[in-house]
N, C-alpha and C positions, 0 to 999 in steps of 0.2 A: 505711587503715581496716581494722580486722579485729575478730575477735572472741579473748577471753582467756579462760583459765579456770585453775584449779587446785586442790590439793589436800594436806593437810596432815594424817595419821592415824597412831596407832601402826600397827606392823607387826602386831600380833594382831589387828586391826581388821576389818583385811582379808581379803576375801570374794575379790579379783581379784586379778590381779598389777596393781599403779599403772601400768602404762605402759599394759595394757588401760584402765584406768577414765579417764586424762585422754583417749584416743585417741577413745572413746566419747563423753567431754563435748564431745573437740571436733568430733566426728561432728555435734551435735546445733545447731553455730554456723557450718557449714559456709556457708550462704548470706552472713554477714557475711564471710568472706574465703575463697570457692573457689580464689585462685591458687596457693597452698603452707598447708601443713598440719604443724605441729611441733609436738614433747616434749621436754620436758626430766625427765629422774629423776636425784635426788639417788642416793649411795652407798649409801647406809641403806635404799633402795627404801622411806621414807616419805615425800617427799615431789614434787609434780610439779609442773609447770607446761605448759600449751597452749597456742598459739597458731593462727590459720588466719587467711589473711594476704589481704587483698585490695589488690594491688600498684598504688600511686600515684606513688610516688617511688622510683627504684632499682628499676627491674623485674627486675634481676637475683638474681643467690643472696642477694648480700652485704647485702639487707636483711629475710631471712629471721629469721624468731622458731624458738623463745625466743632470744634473744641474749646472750652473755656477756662483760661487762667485759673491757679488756683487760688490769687488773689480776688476771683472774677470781674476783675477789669475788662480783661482782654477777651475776644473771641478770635478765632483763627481758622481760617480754611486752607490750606497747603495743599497744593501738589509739586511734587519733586520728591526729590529724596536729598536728606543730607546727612551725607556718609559722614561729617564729622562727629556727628550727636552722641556718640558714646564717651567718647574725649572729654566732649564738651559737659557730660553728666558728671565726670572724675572733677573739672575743674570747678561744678558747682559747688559739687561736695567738699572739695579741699576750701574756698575761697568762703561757703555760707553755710555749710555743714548740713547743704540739703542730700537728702537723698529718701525721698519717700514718692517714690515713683507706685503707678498703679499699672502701666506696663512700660515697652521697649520699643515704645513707635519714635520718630524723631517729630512727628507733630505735639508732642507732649512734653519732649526737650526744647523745643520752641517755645512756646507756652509757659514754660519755668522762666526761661532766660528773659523773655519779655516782662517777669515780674521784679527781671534783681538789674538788666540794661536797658537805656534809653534804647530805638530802633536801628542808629548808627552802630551803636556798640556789637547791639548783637549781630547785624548783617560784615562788621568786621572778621568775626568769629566764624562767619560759616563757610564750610567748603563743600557746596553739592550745588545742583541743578534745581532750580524753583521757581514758580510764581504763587507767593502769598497774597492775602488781606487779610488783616486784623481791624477790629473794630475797637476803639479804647471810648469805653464806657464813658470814662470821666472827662475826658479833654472833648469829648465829641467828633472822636476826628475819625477817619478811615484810608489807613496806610496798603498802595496797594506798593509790589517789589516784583521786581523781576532779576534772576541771577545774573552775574556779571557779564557771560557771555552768550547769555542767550536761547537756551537752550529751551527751555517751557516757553508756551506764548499767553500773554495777558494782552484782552482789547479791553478800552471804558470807552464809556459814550457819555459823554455830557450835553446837556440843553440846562445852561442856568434860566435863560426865560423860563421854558416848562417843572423847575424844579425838577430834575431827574438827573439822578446817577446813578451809574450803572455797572458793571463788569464782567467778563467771564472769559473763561481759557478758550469759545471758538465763538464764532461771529452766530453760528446757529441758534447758540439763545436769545438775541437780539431780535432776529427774525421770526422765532415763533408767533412776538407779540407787536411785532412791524404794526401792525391795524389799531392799534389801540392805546400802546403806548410809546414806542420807540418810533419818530419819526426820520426813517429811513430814504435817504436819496441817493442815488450815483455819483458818486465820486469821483468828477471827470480828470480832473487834473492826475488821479490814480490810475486810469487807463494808461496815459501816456506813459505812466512808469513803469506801467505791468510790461507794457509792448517793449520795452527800453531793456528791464531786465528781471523778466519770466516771471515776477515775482511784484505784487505793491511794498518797497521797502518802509519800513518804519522811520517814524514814526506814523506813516501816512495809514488809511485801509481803504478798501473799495467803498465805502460808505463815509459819506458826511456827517459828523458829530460823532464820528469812532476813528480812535484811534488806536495806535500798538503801543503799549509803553516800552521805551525802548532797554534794552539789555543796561545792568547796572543802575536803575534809575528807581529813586524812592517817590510814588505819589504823595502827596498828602490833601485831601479833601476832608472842608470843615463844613462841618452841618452847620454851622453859627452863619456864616455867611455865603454856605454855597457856591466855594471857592477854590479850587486846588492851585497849588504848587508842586513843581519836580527838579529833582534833586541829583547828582549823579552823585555814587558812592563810592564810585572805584572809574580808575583812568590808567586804560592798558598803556597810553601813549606815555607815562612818567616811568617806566618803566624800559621804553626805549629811550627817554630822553637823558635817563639815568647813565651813569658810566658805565659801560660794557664789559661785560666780562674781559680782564685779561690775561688771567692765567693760561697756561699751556693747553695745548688742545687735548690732551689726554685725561686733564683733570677736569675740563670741560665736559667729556663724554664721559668720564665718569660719574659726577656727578647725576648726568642728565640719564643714564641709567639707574641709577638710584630712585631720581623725581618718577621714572616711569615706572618702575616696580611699585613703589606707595603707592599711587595712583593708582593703579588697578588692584593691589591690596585692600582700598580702600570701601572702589566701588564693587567689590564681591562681597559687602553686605547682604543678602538675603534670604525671605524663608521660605521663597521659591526657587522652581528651577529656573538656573541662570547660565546663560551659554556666551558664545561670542559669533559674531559675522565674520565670516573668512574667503573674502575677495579676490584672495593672492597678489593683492599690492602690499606695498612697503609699510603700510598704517598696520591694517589691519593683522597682518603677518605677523608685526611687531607683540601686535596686543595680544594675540591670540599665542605667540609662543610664550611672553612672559606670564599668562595668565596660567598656563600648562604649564610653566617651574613653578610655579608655585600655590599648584594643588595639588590636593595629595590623589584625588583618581582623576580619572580619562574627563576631558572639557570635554563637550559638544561644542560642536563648531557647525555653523552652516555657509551654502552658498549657492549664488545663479549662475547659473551657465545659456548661453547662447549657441545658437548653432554657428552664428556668424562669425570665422574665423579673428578678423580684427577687434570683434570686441567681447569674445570668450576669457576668463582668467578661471574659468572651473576647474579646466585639467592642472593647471598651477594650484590650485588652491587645494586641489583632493591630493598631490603628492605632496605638498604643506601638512597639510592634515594629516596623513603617514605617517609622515618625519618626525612628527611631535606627538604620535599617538593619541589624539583626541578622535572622540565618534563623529565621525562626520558624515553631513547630510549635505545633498544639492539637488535642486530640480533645475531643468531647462526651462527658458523660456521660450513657449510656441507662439505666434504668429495668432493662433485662437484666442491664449492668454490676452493679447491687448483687445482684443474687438469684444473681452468680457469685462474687462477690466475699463476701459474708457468712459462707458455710459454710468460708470459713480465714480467720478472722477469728480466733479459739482460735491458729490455728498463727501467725499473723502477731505479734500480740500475744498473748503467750502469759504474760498477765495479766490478767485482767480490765482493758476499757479502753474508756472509752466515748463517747470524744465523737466523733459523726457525721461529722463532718469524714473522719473517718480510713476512709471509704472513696473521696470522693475523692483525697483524698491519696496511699493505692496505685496507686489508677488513673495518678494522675500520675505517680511515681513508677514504675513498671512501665513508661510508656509512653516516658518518658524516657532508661531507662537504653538506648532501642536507639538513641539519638543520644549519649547522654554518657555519662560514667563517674564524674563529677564534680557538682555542679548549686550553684550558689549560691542562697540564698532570704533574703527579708526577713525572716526572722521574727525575733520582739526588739526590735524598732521599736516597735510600742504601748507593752509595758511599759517602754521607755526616756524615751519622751518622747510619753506621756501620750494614747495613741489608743483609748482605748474608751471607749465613751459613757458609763459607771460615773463615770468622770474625770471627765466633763463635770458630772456629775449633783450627786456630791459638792463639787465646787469652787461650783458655782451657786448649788443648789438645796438642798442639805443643811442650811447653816443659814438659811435661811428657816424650815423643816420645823421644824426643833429649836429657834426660838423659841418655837413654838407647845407651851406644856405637855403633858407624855404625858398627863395625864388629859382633859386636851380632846382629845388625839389619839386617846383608845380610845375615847371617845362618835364621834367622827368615823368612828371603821370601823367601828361594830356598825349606825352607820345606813347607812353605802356597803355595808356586806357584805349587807345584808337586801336592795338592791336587785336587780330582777330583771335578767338577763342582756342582754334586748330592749332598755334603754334603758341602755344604755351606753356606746352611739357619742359621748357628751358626751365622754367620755375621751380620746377623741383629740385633741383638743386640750389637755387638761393636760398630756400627755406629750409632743406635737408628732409623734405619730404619723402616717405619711402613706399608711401601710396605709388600704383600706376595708374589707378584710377582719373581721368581727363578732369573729369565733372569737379572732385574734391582739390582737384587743379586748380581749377580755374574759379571757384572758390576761397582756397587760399591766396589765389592771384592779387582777387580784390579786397580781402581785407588786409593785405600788404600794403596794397596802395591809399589805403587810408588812412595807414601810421605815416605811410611817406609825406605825404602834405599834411601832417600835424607840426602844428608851431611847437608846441611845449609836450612832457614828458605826459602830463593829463591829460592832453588831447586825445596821443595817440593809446593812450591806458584806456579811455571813457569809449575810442572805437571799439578794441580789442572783446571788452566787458559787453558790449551792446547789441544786441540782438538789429530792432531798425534805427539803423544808425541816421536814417533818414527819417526820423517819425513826425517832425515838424511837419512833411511834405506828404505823409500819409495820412495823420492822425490828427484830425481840425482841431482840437480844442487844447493844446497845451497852453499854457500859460506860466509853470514851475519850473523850473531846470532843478539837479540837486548837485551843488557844490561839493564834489565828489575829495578829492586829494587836501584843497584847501581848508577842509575841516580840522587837519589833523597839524601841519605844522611843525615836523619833524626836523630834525637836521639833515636829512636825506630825502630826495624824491623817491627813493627806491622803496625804504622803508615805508613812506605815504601811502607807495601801491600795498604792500606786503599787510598794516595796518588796516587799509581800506576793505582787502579782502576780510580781513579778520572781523572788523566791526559793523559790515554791511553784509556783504557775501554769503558768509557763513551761518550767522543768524538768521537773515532774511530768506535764503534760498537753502543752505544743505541743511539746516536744522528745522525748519519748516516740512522742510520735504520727509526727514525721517520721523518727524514727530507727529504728524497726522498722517503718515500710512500706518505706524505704528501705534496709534495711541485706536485707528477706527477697529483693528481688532485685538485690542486691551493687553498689547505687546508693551514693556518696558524697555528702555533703550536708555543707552550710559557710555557716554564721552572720556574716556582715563586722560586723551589730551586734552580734556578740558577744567583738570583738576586745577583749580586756582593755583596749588603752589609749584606746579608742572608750567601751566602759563606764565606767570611770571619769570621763573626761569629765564624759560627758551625764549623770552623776547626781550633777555638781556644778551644772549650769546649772540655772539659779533654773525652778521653775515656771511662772511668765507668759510666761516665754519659749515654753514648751511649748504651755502651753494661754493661747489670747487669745482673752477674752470666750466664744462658742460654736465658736472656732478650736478641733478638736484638733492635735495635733502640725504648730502652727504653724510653727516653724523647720525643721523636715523638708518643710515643703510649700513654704516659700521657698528653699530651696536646691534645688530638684525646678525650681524655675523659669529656675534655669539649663541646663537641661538641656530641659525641657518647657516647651509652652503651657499656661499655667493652664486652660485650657477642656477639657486634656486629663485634669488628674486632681483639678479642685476640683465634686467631688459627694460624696453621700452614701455613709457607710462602708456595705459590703456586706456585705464579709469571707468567709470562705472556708466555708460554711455550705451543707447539703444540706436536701431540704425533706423532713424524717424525719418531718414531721409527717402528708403524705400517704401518703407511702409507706406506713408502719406501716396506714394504712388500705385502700391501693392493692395493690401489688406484694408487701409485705414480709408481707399480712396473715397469711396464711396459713402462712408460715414463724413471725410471731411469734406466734401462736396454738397451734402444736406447742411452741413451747419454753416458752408459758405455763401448758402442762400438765408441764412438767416435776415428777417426785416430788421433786425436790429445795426446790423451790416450791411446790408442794402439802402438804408431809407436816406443815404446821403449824407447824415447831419454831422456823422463823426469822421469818416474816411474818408479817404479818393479814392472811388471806387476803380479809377483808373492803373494807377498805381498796386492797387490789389489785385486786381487781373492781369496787369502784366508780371507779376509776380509769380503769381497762382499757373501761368500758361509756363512759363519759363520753369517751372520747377517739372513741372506732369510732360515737359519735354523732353525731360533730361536736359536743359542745354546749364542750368546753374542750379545749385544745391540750396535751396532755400523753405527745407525744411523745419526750423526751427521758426522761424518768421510766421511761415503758415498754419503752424502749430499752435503758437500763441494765441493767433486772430481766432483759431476754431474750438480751442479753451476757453476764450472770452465769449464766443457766440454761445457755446454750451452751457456754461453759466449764469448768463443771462435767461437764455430759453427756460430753464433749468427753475431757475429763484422766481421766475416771470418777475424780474426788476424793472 
């Protein structure tokens, strides 16, 4: 695991000498790979590449960056890891009768294969987590890649006017040199997105002239014309469009038992200590028990616990832990933990970035890395095979809903909307809510009522996903909407949402979120559902399989029973969720009440400030739960403040 970077400018460009400015970018990535630190500069002294190298496999020299072909065409800077690289050494050797390796890193099995395949070829061949660039000497060209599902993040910045290009795995190298070379602006139409969903989704970034390359997607920039191209290499959706699995449902889960054993077989390459996340949901459960059949001593296992009943899964996780004899470690999270944790939230995520989660997450993350170097985690399980209760919603209840004509349906919500707040404990039983809580009521109430006057299945999908659902009428400068379902084009709407999450969601928000808590203190982290040949799979297996009647991720929770007591993990989803709702009222008040005075949020030009205080009152009342909303606005004020943007 490490971090990348580089750069590509005429000589009169430049304000530094390039060995100073990659040295500096990779000054700024230094917590994704503290063990060695490398440049590479071309002859011309226009162009460079960085790397800072966090050593997993080959701790010695010989899997140092940048690294160069042994034809030396190529230069390469990797981060990720690709668990297939050993495979892939046998099939050199049998196909070209190479095998003169100088060690066992998989950046150096990249580097071969780049000598004997075109860049399709070999990104066919790979199965791990990465964002590359190589440099190809001769053709002049500079290929940057990002894994198929997304899991490392790559930004470039282009200005063909100013001759500059640019790259690096966080936006912080950009910034060092904001003054001098990187002209940097706010990226307004990205607000609206952040506010929309906690996250600026890719391809977009907070910043003008940068963007994310997105998951599955080959660059190619030609120094000859100072020009790129992108490319997609891989298309999850041919895979749903493919015929579905029809075999039996027994040979179905068995298989898919199989695909998840290799897959975590695979990613237990390392020459550090390597453990796993243990949440006590259905993912992680899974991972963490097949990961224990098949070692030969005790796994370490870690996990967070809360005090707050509704969103503890510790005490599930520590008799998890037990069960399958692995060491297990857990701290609480205290109420102190966020109001230390907040104020590098900017440096952590050094993106605007907002879902809640992402402070236990560091916490976890932080606490782990002084047991492991390594962590495997479930995450990619819902969107694989159907676990959030959206799923549930839309497969059931959606069309019932949608027999009912929209114009019966907007008489139905201007008379539920007039209703007063006190008499809406009825609600809980429409939604099968087992809260008694009023507030998280009446809450519920109304994003009910927002699928209800939705014309189509996107409508009511694009509320459900969105934070302010009304950000037109909050947030002045939209101009972009992002064709959310319509992208994908499936024989299913269902499948569209299920898709959606996977190829937006997922990337943008839960691998985001674990990959900059984890990478700011030089923790590795590894996806088993995210093994390519695990993926493909499960999103050929038929839906029913998934979800059965109010089962979600039914055949994940039957295979779990070979390994677990049903008693131990068949309850209600929890999921990994903080109560930001009190806090913001409690502990955080007062920290978000300074950044609500922010002039960056006051001075009119972006918000209604109206609308933001009636929000802001309503929530510090208790009368509605609109703590995720407020959260957002005071991650975006902090960031600002923060970068002084």
């Amino acid at each position: 695991m490490c971090g990348i970077c580089g750069l590509k400018i005429e000589n009169d460009k430049l304000k530094l000498p390039i060995n100073n400015i990659i040295l500096g970018m990779n000054d700024q990535i230094m917590h994704r790979g503290p063990d060695h630190q490398g440049i590479y500069v071309n002859d011309e002294k226009n162009l460079g590449l960085g790397n800072t190298r966090l050593a997993i496999q080959d701790l010695g020299t010989s899997g140092n960056q940048p690294m160069i072909s042994r034809s030396e065409r190529f230069v390469i800077v990797l981060n990720g890891e690709i668990y297939n690289h050993l495979e892939l050494r046998t099939e050199l050797k049998e196909k070209f009768s190479f095998d003169n390796w100088f060690g066992s890193s998989d950046t150096e099995t990249l580097s071969v294969l780049l000598d004997f395949f075109n860049i399709e070829e070999v990104l066919r061949r790979l199965n791990g987590m990465f964002a590359f660039a190589v440099w190809d000497k001769k053709e002049k060209k500079i290929f940057l890649v990002r894994d198929r599902t997304g899991e490392k993040p790559l930004y470039y910045y282009y200005d063909k006017e100013s001759k500059i290009f640019a790259f690096s795995s966080e936006l912080k190298s950009f910034m060092k040199f904001s003054k001098n070379i990187f002209n940097l602006k706010l990226n307004q139409n990205a607000i609206g997105l952040f506010l929309k969903f906690k996250n600026v989704p890719s391809p977009h970034s907070i910043f003008e002239k940068i963007n994310k390359l997105e998951p599955a997607t080959i660059l190619t920039f030609s120094e000859n014309n100072f020009i790129y191209s992108l490319k997609k290499y891989w298309e999850l959706k041919s895979y749903i469009n493919n015929n579905k699995i029809s075999v039996d449902y027994n040979e179905v889960r068995n298989l898919l038992k199989i695909k998840i054993e290799n897959a975590v077989k695979r990613q237990l390459i390392s020459d550090k200590p390597i453990g796993c996340f243990l949440s006590g949901g259905i993912d992680s459960s899974l991972i963490a028990s097949v990961m224990q059949s098949i070692s030969k001593n005790n796994i370490t296992t870690f996990s967070i616990g809360f005090d707050n009943p509704s969103s503890n899964e510790a005490i599930l996780a520590k008799k998890i832990a037990n069960y399958i004899s692995s060491d297990h470690f857990e701290y609480y999270f205290k109420e102190e933990d966020a109001l230390n944790i907040v104020p590098n939230l900017p440096r952590i995520y050094d993106e605007p970035f907002s879902d809640s989660s992402q402070l236990p997450t560091y916490l976890l993350c932080s606490a782990a890395k002084k047991k492991m170097t390594v962590a495997l985690s479930g995450d990619g399980g819902d969107e694989l095979f159907g676990g959030y209760n959206r799923y549930l919603f839309f497969k059931k209840y959606w069309p019932i809903i949608n027999k009912i004509p929209l114009s019966i349906r907007e008489v139905i919500f201007h008379i539920l909307n007039m209703l007063p707040i006190n008499i809406l404990g009825f609600f809980e039983k429409i939604v099968f809510l087992k809260t008694k809580n009023p507030v998280e009521l009446v809450s519920a109430f109304y994003k009910f009522l927002g699928v209800l006057r939705s014309a189509k299945i996107i409508d009511a999908y694009d509320y459900l996903i969105s934070d302010w659902q009304d950000s037109d009428n909050f947030y002045k400068k939209n101009t972009i909407k992002l064709n959310i379902l319509n992208n994908f084009n499936t024989d299913s709407d269902f499948e569209n949402i299920m898709l959606n999450d996977f190829s937006n969601y997922l990337p943008n928000d839960i691998m985001t979120k674990i990959d900059r808590a984890a990478m700011s203190v030089s923790l590795e982290t590894r996806m088993p559902f995210m093994d390519v040949e695990l993926v493909e799979f499960a999103t050929s297996i038929k839906t029913d399989f998934k979800i059965k009647g109010k089962d979600t991720k039914h055949i994940l929770k039957d295979i779990l029973t070979d390994y677990l007591p049903k008693s131990y993990f068949l309850r209600p989803k929890k999921g990994f969720s903080v109560p930001i709702d009190s806090w913001l009222r409690g502990p955080l008040k007062d920290w978000t009440n300074d950044h609500l005075k922010s002039k960056f949020i006051r001075n009119g030009d972006y918000f209604n400030i109206n609308v933001l205080d009636k929000t802001v009152d309503e929530h510090f009342r208790n009368k509605k739960n609109h703590g995720q909303k407020i959260w957002s606005v005071v991650i975006l004020a902090q960031w600002i403040d923060f970068y002084k943007v």
